[in-house]
C-alpha positions in Angstrom: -29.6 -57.8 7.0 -29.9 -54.4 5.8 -29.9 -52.7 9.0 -26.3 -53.8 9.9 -25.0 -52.0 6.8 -26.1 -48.5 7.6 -23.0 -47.6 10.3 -20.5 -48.7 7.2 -22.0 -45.5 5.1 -22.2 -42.8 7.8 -18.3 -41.6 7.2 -18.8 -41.8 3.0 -20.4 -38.1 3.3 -18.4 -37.1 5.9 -15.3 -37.4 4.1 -16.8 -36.2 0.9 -17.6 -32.8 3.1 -14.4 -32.3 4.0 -12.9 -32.5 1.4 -15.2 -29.9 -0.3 -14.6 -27.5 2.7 -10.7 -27.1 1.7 -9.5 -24.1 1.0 -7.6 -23.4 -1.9 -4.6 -21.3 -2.6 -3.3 -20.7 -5.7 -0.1 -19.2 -5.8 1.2 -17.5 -9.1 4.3 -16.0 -10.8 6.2 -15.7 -7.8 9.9 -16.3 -7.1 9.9 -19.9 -6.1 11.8 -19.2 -2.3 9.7 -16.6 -2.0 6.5 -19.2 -2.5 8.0 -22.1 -1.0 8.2 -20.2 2.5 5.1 -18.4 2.4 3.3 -21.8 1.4 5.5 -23.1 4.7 3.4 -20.2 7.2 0.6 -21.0 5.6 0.5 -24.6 6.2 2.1 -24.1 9.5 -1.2 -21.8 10.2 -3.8 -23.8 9.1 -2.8 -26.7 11.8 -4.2 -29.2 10.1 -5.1 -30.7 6.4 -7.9 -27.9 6.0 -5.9 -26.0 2.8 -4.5 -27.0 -0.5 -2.3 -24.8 -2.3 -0.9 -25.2 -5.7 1.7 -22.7 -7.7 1.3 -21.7 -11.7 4.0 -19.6 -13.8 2.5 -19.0 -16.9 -1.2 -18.2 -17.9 -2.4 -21.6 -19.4 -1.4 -23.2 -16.3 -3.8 -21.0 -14.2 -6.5 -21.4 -16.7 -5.9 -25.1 -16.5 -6.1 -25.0 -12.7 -9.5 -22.7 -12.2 -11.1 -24.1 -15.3 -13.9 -26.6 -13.1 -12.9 -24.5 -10.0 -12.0 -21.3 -9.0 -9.1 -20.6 -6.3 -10.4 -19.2 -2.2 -7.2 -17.3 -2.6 -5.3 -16.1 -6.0 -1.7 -14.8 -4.5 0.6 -13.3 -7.4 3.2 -10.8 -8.3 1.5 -7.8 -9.3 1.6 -7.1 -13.1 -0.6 -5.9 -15.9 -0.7 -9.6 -16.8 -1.9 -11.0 -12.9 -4.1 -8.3 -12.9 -6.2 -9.5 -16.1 -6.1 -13.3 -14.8 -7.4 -12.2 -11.1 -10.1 -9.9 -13.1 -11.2 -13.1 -14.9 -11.3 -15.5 -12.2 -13.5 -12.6 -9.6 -15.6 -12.5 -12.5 -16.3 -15.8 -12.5 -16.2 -16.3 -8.3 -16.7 -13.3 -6.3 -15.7 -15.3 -3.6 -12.2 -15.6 -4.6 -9.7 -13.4 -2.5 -6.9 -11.5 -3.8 -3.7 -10.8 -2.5 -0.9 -9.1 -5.2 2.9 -8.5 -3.9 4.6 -6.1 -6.0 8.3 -4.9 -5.8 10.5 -1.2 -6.4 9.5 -1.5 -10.5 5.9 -2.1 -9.8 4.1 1.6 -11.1 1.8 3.2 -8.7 -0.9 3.5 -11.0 -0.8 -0.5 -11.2 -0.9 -0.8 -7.5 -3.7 1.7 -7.1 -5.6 -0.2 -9.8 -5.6 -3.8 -7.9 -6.4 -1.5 -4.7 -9.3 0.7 -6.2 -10.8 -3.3 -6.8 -10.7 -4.3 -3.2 -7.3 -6.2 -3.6 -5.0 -6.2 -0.8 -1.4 -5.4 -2.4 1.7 -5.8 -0.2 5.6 -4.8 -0.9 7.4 -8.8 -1.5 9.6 -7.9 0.5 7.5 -7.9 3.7 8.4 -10.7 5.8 7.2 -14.1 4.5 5.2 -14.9 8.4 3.5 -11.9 7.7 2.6 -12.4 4.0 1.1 -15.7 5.0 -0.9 -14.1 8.2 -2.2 -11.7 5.6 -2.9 -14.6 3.4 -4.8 -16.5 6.1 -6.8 -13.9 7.4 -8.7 -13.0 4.1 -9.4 -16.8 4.0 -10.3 -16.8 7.6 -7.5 -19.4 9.1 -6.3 -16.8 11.5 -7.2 -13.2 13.0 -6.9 -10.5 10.8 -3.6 -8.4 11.4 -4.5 -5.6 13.9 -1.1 -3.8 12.6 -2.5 -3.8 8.9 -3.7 0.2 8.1 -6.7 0.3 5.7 -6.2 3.7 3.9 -8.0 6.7 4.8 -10.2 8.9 2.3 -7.9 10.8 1.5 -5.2 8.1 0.9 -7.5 6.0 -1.3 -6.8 5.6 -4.9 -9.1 7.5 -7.4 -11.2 4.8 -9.6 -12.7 5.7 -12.6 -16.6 5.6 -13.9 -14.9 2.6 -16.2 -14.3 0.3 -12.9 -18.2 1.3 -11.8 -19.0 0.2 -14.8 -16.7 -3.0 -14.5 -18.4 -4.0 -10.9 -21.9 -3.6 -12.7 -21.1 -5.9 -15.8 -19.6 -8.7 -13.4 -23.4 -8.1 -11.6 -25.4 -8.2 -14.5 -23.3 -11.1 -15.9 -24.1 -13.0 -12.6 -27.3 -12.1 -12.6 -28.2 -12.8 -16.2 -30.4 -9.5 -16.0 -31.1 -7.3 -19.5 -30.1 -3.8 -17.9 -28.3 -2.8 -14.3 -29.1 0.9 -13.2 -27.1 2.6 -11.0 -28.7 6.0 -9.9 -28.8 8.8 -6.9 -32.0 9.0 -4.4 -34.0 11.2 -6.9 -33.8 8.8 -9.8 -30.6 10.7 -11.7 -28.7 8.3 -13.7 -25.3 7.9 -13.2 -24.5 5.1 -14.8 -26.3 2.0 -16.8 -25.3 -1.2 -18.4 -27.0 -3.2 -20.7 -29.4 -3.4 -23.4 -32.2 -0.6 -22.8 -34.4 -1.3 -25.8 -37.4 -0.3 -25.9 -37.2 0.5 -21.9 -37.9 4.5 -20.9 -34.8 5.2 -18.7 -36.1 7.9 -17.6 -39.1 7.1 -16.1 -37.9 3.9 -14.7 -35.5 5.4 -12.8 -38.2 8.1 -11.4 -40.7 5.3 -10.7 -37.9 3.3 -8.9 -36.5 6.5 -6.7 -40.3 7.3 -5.8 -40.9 4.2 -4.8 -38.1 4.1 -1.9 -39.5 7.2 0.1 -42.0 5.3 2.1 -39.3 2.8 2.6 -36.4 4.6 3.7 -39.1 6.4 5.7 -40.3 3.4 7.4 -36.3 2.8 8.8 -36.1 6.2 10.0 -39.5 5.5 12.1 -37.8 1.8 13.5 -34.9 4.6 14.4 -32.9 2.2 11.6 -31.9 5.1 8.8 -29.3 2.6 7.4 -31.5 -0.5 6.5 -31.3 -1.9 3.5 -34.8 -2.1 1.2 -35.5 -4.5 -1.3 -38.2 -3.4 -3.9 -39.8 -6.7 -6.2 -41.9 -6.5 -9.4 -43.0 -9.0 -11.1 -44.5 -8.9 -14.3 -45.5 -10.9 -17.2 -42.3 -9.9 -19.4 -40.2 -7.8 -17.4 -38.8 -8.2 -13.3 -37.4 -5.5 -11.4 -35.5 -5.7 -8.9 -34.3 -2.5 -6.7 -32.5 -1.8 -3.5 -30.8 1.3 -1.4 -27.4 2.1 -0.4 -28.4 3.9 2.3 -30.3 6.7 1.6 -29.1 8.2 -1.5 -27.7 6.0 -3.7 -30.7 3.0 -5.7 -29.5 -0.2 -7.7 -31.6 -1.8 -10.1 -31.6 -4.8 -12.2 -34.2 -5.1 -14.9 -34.8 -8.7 -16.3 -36.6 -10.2 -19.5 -38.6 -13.1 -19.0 -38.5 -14.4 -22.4 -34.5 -15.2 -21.7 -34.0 -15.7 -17.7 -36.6 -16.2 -14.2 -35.0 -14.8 -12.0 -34.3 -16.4 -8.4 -35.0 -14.0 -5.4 -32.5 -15.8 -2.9 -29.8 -15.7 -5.9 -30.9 -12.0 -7.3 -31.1 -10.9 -3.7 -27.3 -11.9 -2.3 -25.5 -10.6 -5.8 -28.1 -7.1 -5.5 -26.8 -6.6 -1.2 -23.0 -7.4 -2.1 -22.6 -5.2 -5.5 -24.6 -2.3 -3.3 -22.9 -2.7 -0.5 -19.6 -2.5 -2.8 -21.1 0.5 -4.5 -21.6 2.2 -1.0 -17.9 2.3 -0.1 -17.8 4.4 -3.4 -17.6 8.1 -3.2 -17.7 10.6 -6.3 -15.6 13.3 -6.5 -16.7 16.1 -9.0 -14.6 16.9 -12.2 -14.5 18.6 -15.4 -14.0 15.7 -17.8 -16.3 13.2 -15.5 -16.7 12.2 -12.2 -13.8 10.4 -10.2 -14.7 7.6 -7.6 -12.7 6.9 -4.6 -13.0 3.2 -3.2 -11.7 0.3 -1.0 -13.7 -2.6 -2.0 -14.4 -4.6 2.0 -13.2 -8.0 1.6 -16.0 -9.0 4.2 -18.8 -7.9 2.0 -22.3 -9.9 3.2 -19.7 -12.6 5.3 -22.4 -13.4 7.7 -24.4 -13.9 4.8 -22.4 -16.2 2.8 -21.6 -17.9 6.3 -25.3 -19.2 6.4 -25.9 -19.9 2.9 -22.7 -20.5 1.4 -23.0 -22.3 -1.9 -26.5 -23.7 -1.3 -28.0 -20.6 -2.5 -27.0 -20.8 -5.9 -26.3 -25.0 -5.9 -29.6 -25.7 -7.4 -29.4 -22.3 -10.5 
């Protein structure tokens, strides 16, 4: 009868689950002793069939490999080349890690440039148990290495308004939203990106800033001056959606209805990471433009993702 079938299907989803919980480790462009023992640590530290890892040494065979799903971890010789492909695949899965090894030819502009994008870049000649310790820890198979430095202010590599501008075209391309403003507490623009249109810029970023006193206020009162605010509206052919890094820095994204609804849960997780990303950022005054100084945190919102994971955005 029926009833006697049920204890065959229990392990179908089961397996299915863990399967889908693998992480996976892409490993590109790298001398192939070099990649066979770091792959070796890594297995070794993952005791168990919990990771996959696969190698690529040209460009179509990583786009063949992340086409229907993007690596937990791209690791890859640092080049103007690897640069480009990791660049791609984060704009396509923030989630992915990045871990670039260079050598003595590498420039130090290069390695500044994977750095100032919250990449973890290592000499190739650090020893391979070490690499693949590194490795684990940004996927989370082992502790983070209490030896690894994370640079001071004053040792961090500059970024330019162009890489803002990069981190708020991944948002608004995530977010499908029609404009992405990025201003100080008092409603100055710094930066936008999008289509404006018939939109006053001006005023909206005003209207936005005065609309964060009360709020910011209100965590000063619960003795909480860092909480984070979100600010909704809703409205028959525009949505905005606003929040703080900290208290003076706003994010905004505007959407049109006629093209996208937006999803709160969805909206809201992209908003809290690219602020919180934004908030590591400090600009330096200069003649020709401002200068930002950053180190993207790989651990941006983990608790968050921890609860939700993909579910938040499984059913967009």
């Amino acid at each position: 009868m029926p009833p006697a079938r049920i204890p065959t299907m229990v392990p179908v989803p089961v397996i299915a689950k863990a399967a889908i919980m693998k992480s996976r480790i892409l490993i590109y462009d790298l001398d192939a002793v070099k990649s066979q023992a770091i792959s070796r640590e890594l297995t070794s530290l993952a005791q168990g069939d919990t990771i996959a890892i696969s190698t690529a040494r040209s460009v179509a065979a990583v786009r063949l490999q992340t086409a229907h799903q993007s690596p937990n971890l791209l690791l890859a010789a640092l080049t103007n080349e690897s640069l480009t492909l990791a660049r791609r695949i984060y704009e396509r899965s923030p989630h992915t890690k990045v871990l670039f090894l260079y050598d003595t030819k590498v420039s130090s502009d290069l390695i500044a440039a994977s750095r100032e994008l919250g990449w973890l870049a290592l000499e190739q000649a650090t020893d391979s148990a070490q690499l693949a310790r590194q490795a684990g820890a940004l996927i989370g198979i082992c502790p983070a290495e209490s030896s690894y430095i994370q640079p001071t202010d004053t040792q961090r590599p500059a970024a330019t308004l162009g890489d803002v501008q990069l981190l708020l075209d991944v948002l608004r391309r995530q977010t499908h939203a029609q404009l992405v403003l990025y201003t100080d507490h008092l409603g100055n623009l710094i930066t936008q990106r999008g289509n404006a249109e018939a939109l006053d810029v001006v005023a909206l970023t005003s209207l936005i800033a005065g609309g964060f006193g009360n709020a910011l206020e209100l965590g000063r009162a619960m003795h909480d001056p860092e909480a984070r605010h979100l600010n909704v509206l809703e409205g028959e052919i525009h949505d905005v959606y606003a929040t703080n890094m900290g208290s003076n820095r706003l994010l905004a994204l505007v959407f049109d209805k006629k093209f996208v609804e937006p999803k709160l849960g969805f909206v809201w997780l992209l908003l809290k990471r690219g602020a919180a990303q934004l908030s590591q950022m400090r600009i330096v005054e200069g003649n020709l433009g401002d200068m930002l100084c950053t180190e993207l945190s790989d651990s941006l919102n983990s608790e968050f993702d921890r609860i939700f994971g993909e579910d938040l955005t499984s059913d967009i």
